[in-house]
N, C-alpha and C positions, 0 to 999 in steps of 0.2 A: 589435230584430227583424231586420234586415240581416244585424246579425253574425254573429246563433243562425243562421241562412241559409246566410250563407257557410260559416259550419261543418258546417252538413250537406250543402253540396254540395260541399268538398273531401274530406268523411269518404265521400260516396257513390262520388267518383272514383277515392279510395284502394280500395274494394270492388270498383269494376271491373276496379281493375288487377290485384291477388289473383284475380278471377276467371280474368282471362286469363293468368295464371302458373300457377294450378292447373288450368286447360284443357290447356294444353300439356304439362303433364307426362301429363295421365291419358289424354291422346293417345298421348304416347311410350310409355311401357307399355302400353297396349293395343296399339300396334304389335308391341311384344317379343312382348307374349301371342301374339298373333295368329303370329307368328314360329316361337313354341316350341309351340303347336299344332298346327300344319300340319306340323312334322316330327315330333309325337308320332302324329298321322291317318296318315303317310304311312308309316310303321313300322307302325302296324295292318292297315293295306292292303294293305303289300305284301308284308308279315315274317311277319303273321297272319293273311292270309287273312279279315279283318275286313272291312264295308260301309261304304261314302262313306254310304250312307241310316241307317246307326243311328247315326253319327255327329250327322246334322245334325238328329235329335230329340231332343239330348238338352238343349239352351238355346239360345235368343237368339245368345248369342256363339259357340257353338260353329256356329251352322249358317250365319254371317256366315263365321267362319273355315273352313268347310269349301267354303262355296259360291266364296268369293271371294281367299282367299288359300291354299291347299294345290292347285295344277292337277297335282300330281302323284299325286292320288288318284281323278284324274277319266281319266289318261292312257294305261286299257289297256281297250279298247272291244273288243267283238265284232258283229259284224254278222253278222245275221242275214237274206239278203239277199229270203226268199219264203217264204212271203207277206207283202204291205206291213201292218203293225198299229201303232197309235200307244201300246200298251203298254211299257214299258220293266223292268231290273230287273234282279238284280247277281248274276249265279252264277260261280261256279268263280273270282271276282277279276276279272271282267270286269263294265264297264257295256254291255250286256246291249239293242242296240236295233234295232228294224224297222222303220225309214221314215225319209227323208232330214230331217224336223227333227229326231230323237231324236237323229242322229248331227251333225247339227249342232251340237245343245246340249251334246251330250261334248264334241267339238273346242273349244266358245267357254269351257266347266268346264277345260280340259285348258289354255287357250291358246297353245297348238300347239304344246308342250313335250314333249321325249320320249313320242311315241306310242306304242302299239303297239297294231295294228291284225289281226285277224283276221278273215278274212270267210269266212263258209260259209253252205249253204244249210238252213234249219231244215225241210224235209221228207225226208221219203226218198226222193224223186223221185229218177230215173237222170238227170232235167235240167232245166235252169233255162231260163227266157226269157231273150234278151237284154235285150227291153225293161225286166224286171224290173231288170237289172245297172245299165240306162244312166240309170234316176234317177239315181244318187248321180256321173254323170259330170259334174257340176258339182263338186260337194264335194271327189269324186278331187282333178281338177286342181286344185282352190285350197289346199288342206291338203296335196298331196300333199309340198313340202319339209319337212315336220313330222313323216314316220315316223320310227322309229330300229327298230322290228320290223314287221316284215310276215309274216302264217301265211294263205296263201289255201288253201282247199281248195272247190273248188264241183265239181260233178258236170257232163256234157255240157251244154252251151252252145248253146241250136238258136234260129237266126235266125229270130223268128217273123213273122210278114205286114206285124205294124204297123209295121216299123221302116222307116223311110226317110231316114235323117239317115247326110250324108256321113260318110265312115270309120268306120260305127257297125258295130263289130265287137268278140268281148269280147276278140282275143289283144293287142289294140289299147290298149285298154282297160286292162287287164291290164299290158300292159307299159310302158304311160306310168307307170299305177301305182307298179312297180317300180323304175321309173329318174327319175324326176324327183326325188329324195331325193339330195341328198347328203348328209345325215345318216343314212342307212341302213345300219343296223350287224348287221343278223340277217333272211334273207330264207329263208320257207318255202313251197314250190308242190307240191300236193299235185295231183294230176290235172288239170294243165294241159295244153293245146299252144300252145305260140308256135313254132311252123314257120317261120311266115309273118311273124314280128315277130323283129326286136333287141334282145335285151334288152341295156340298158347299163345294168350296176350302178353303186352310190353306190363311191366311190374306199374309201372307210372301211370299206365292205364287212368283217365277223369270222367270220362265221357261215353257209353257205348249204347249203341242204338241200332236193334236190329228188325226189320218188315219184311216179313213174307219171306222167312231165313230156317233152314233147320243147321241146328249149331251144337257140334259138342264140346262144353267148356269144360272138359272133366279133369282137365290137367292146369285151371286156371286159378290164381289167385289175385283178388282185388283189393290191394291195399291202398291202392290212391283211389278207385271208383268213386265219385259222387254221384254221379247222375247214369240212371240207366231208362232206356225206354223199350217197350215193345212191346209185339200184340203177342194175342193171341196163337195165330199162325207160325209163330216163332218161338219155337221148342229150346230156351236155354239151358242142356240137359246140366245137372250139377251146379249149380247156381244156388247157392244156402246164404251162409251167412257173409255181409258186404258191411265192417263195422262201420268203413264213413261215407256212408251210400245217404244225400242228405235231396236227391229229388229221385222220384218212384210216378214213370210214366206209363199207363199202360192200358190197350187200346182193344176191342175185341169181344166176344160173344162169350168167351168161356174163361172162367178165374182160375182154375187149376193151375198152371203156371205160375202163378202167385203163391199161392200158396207154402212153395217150398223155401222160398226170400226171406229170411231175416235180417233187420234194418234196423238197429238198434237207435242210430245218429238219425234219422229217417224228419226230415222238415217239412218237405214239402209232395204231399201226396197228389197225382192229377189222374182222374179215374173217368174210364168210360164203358161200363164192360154192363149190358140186360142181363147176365147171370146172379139174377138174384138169391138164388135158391142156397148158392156155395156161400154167398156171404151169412146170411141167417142160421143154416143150418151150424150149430155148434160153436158158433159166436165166433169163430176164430179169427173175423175179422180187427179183434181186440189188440192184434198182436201188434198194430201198426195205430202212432198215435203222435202225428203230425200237429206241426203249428197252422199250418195251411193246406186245406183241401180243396180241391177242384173237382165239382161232378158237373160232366157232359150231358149235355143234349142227349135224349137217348137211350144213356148209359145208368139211369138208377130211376127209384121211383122214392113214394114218399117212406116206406117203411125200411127202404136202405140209410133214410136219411136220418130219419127217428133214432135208427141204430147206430149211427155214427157218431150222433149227438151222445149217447150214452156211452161209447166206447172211448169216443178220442176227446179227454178232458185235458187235453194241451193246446184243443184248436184255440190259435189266436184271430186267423180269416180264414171264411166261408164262401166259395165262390162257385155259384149254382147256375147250372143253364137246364132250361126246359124247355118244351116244343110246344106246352099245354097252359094255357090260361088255370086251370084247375089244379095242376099240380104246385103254379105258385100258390095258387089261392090255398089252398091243401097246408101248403110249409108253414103261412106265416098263421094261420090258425090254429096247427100243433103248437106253434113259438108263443104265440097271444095269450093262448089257455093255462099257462105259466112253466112251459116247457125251460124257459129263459128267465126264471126270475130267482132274485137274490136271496141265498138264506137270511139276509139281514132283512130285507124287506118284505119277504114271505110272512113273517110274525108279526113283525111292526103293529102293536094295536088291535090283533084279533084277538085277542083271547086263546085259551088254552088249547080249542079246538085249531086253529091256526098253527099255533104250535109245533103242534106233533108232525104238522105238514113239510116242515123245517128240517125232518129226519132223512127225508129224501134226497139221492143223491142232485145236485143243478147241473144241468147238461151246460158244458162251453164253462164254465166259470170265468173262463179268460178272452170271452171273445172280443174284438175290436171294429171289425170290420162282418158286413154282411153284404153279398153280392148277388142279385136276383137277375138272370138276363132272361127275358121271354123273348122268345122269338119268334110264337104265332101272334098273328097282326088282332090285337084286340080296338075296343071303341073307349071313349073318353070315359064313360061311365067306369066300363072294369079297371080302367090308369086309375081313377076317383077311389073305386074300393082296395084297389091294393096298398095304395098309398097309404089310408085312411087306418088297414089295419097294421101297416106298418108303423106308422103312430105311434100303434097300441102297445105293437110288441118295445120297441122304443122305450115307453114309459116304465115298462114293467123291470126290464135290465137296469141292474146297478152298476155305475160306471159312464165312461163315455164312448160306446158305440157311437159306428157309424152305418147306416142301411143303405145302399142305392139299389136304385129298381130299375134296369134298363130294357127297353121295347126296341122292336123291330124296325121303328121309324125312324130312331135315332134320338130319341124323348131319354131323358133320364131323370131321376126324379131322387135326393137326395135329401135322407133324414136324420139330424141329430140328433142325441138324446139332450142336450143343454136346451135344444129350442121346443123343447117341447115339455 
């Protein structure tokens, strides 16, 4: 009897030892799973426009793996700052919340991993309370080294009765917001004033875009900036030199603001600004000399363009919109008249008189691409003449451009220099 004993509790030992060898493996793989999950979730989320909530309905494991191991599906929040409601819920790609737990519970889903944060106010009010803003001035500050995007957009800010807490102001607010990140790599302010604050961006700074903002950046430096946008209305005081600032957007009635930007790395220019007068006057538009320009509807006429043709001998594409049948007509007959022709082909066979014509600088030398959109609704006839002179200018270019002409109708009409 002993023995029969001892054999079933070495046989019981040997089962727990199998137990625990087959424990550990179904662990390991379930980790893998869990692994290759959360980057299949976070592809849905962020690639497809898919929800973190139909995700975690659909098993056991999947809503284990979405809750607790994918924080990168939980990591692009919008805040909705008035009025306070404890509902929550996931539109446009954002988790979707109105009151400091909902936003809580993103940040602890996210844990505190590339955020991106958008706050605006969910009514059509012209203004928010402060008090409403300064709930979440806990959360701000504790989360605040976890953005990597920030989109703020709220409407007039009015100090209402209740508030009494030292420094409780929103440019304050606001701008600790913006600067306490050093991981902050994209920063958007949509109807701000910070007058009366500093903003000091994140060093890593790529992206900043300000509308309808007055902003002092006097204490800022841009050494990762690439891209910056802004109008007009939006005063970026101290803003000089940005060496790898490589797109330059900027929207508005008055060029003054520009003016002060040096952009050495500078690729891509996109311009919309009827302030003629600042670009002309004293040429100093020269200073900025992109591969690709973009002028708006609008925002230039022909003798901005004329000028640009002569200043910026780096453009490789040209990309024009107009409102005016005339001001196309206008462009490609500056272009035709031999605005765009090659020193090698200017001489070709004229004679000496020909020649000396050859002394003159070529506007675009390097151009590749030309982009025409009209967008007053013309007749088949003027489609017939634009074409026609586009042709021209075609021929006259050495090299292999390429011209498209697009109308309001949705007609485009594309010219190579090889076919012609």
């Amino acid at each position: 009897m002993e023995e029969k004993l001892g054999q079933l509790i070495e046989r019981q030992q040997e089962i727990g030892k199998q137990i625990k060898v087959k424990g550990a493996e179904i662990v390991t793989v379930t980790k893998v799973l869990f692994d290759i999950l959360a980057k299949i979730f976070t592809v849905y989320v962020r690639d497809f426009g898919g929800s973190p909530h139909d995700v975690v309905k659909v098993c056991k494991m999947w809503r284990s793996a979405a809750l607790y191991h994918s924080p990168g599906i939980w990591g692009r929040i919008h805040l909705t700052v008035s009025p306070v409601t404890l509902q929550s819920s996931w539109e446009g790609g954002f988790f979707v919340c109105s009151s400091p737990g909902a936003l809580e519970k993103a940040l602890e889903r996210s844990k505190g991993k590339n955020i991106s944060l958008k706050i605006t106010n969910a009514t059509s009010s012209e203004t928010i309370n402060l008090s409403d803003l300064l709930l979440y001035r806990r959360i701000f500050g504790d989360s605040a080294h976890c953005w990597e995007n920030l989109d703020i957009e709220l409407p007039n800010i009015i100090n209402d009765a209740s508030i009494n807490m030292a420094g409780a102001s929103a440019a304050l607010l606001i701008a600790s917001l913006s600067s306490s990140s050093n991981s902050l790599r994209h920063l958007k302010l949509t109807n701000i004033n910070l007058k009366e604050e500093t903003l000091t961006t994140s060093p890593v700074l790529e992206t900043l875009t300000l509308t309808r903002c007055q902003v002092d950046l006097s204490r800022c430096d841009y050494p990762a900036l690439v891209e910056l946008n802004f109008d007009s209305s939006s005063i970026p005081n101290a803003l000089t030199e940005i060496p790898k600032l490589r797109l330059l957007r900027f929207r508005g009635p008055i060029l003054t603001p520009l003016i002060q930007i040096s952009a050495p790395s500078l690729q891509t220019f996109d311009l919309a600004s009827p302030d003629h007068e600042t670009w002309l006057s004293g040429g100093w538009g020269n200073k900025y000399n992109p591969r690709v320009l973009f002028l708006r509807a609008g925002g230039w006429d022909t003798a901005v363009f004329k000028a640009f043709l002569g200043w910026m001998s780096n453009l490789e594409s040209v990309d024009l919109e107009t409102t005016k049948f005339l001001d196309a007509l206008e462009v490609l007959e500056e272009l035709e008249q031999g605005e765009m022709v090659s020193l090698d082909d200017a001489g070709a066979g004229e004679g000496e008189e020909m020649g000396a014509a050859t002394q003159r600088p070529v506007a675009c030398p390097r151009l590749s691409a030309l982009d025409i959109t009209l967008k007053e609704e013309v007749c088949g006839d003027c489609i017939s003449q634009l074409v026609s002179l586009s042709k021209a200018v075609i021929k006259k270019y050495r090299g292999t451009p390429v011209l498209r002409l697009k109308f309001s109708n949705g007609v485009m009409e594309e010219i190579r220099s090889q076919d012609h």
